[in-house]
Each structure stands twice: as C-alpha cells, then as structure tokens.
Steps between C-alpha positions, in 0.01 A plus 500: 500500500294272291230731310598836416325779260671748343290828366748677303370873427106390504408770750615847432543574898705206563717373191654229728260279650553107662316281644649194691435159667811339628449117592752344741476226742400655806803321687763709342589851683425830334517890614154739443579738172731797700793714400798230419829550777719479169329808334195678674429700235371085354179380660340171489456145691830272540533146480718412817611139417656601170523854536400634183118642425172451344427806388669872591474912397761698493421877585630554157194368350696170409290190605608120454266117530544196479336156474641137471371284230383187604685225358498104636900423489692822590866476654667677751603817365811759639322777509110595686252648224414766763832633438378674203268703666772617734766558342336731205381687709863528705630502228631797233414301140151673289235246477596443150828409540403278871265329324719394206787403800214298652411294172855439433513328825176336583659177541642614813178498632198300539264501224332903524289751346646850587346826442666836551487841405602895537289841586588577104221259409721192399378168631662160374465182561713210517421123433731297754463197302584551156742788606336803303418848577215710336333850512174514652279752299271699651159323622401288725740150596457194717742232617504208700700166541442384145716674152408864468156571368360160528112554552428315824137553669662702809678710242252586288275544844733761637505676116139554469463606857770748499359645152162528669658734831787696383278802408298470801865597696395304750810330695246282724337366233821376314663359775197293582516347143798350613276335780325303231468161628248344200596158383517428129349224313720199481518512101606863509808398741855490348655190503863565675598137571417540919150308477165612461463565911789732477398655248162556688648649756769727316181638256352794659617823493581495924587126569374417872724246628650337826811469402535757199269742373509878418720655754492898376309717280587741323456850346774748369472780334663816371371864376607735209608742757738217667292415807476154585363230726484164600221295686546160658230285662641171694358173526606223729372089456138414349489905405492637792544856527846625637463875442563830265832699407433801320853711404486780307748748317382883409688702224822675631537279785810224538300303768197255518263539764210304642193578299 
C-alpha cells in the first residue's frame, strides 16, 4: 500500500476512517481482502509471495497499513514489511506497545511507514527508517513512500479531496478519489533519486502501469457502536478493473459477512 489516509475522529458516525492505494508490480501474487485462515475474525487482502499483508481489520476494531519508502540502495532484509500488518493483528500486543516493538526493530525490515491502531481511538505511527514511533492526534493524515508527512502533490490531492466528501457520507465518491489519475506538473514532483520518468509515472494518486500500478483500493471504516467494514476494488495491468469485495461486521456479531 503506497498512499494511505487516515481520518482519525473527523466524522462523528465513523471515528475510524482509511482510505488506501496499494502499488505492487502486477507480477507478484496476492489474495482479494477476505477473512484470514489464521484468524477469521481478521479480514483483509494477503500478499502470497511473502505472506504478510497490506492492510487488515480485525473485528475488534483494530486495523493495521503499511507502505515501503522508496529508497535507491536498500539490502536484503530477514524479515517482509508485510509482516507487520499480520502479525499485529495475530498478534496479542496494544497498538502502543506493537508499535514501539516495531520501531525498535525496523532494521529487520525494509525501509517502512507503518500505521496502526485500536477501536479505543489510538492510532500511531511508526517511521521504519529512523526507527521511531509517534501518536497520531486526531485529524486528518496521509502517507506515502516518502518520511511521514512530507507534502507530495498526490498527498495533498487525496487530503483536500477527502476533506471535501467525508460529510457527504458518500462511500462511492471516496473510493473514486482514489481513482485519481491527474498528472502533476514536473516542478511540483519530488525528487526521490529514480529519474524524472519514474517519477512521472509514480505521481498520481492511482499509477496506471504495465508492469506496476495501483493494484487495490481501499476503504475501512469503523462506528461508535462497533460496526465495521471494509471495501476493496481490484485492478489488474494498465488499470484495468478486476472487481469489488465488500465485508462487513455488525455490532454483537463474531463474523464478517459479504456486504
């Protein structure tokens, strides 16, 4: 997942609310967002070269995503970033205390920004390059593949976009900002170290590629009275549409169902 958004308590119906883009190279092998074999009660797409995830809900209310951070030399590293995904939400440690395990051993990994969270209303996020964790305060949030909060034109895109639509609680209409395909001037590109015609291409808010590009969007989302659900739209090379997973959880019930 390469642009995520984070509203943090913004709208009063739904004090959880992501939006997603993961970006992958449309080679490697991934599962639609379902119920996880390890733990049903998690629900979310799997990556099945690695094995770890994207992005995943818990029926708890606990939610975990992450992005890599684009970097020209990275080595090998023991352990698959998607591995934080899946194994908070697996896993028994609060957010708090996962997150501080995770910055204490980012080197493990490849270089990662990792957000994660709780149905109390905690959400923290980790910086896998420097190795330091931090509370997000309520409001809205956006990362990508460069150090937390850097102000890149797809960021600040999907910012002003969501602020526009939350109040309009229309799910459509988010997700489709996550469609965004408009280019940004040259001079308002960062400059990563991958070349101005990468950078082109890696610019917009859905990248619409042959050999990567956005794979999944995403929208998650949790109520005050513990209901919670997770939308998925799938895209295949150059964009092209792949299909919609809608799974839901209502409050009182252990299971997710199709939506």
């Amino acid at each position: 997942m390469c642009l995520v958004l984070l509203a943090q308590r913004v709208d009063p119906r739904r004090p959880l609310l992501l939006l997603g883009n993961r970006d992958e190279f449309h080679a490697r092998p991934s599962a639609a967002a379902a119920p996880w074999p390890e733990d049903p009660r998690v629900v979310g797409g799997r990556d099945l070269q690695a094995g770890g995830a994207w992005l995943g809900l818990g029926s708890d209310g606990r939610y975990a995503v992450v992005t890599n951070r684009r970097q020209l030399q990275q080595s090998p590293r023991p352990r698959t970033r998607g591995a934080l995904v899946r194994d908070y939400l697996l896993g028994h440690l609060g957010a708090a205390d996962f997150a501080a395990q995770a910055a204490r051993e980012h080197a493990a990994y490849g270089p990662f920004n990792l957000l994660l969270g709780d149905a109390a209303g905690a959400a923290f996020g980790v910086d896998g390059v420097d190795g330091h964790a931090f509370v997000l305060e309520p409001g809205l949030h956006v990362m990508s593949n460069g150090p937390w909060h850097a102000r890149w034109p797809k960021t600040e895109r999907l910012r002003e976009g969501a602020a526009a639509r939350l109040a309009a609680d229309d799910d459509d209409a988010l997700l489709d900002l996550l469609a965004d395909t408009a280019q940004p001037p040259d001079a308002a590109l960062p400059d990563t170290g991958v070349g101005i015609e990468r950078e082109r291409l890696l610019a917009p808010i859905f990248i619409r590629g042959a050999d990567y590009g956005t794979r999944a969007s995403s929208l998650v989302w949790v109520r005050e009275d513990g209901a919670c659900g997770l939308r998925e739209r799938r895209y295949g090379r150059d964009g092209a549409a792949q299909g919609e997973t809608r799974w839901r959880r209502d409050p009182g019930s252990p299971r997710w169902a199709p939506d």
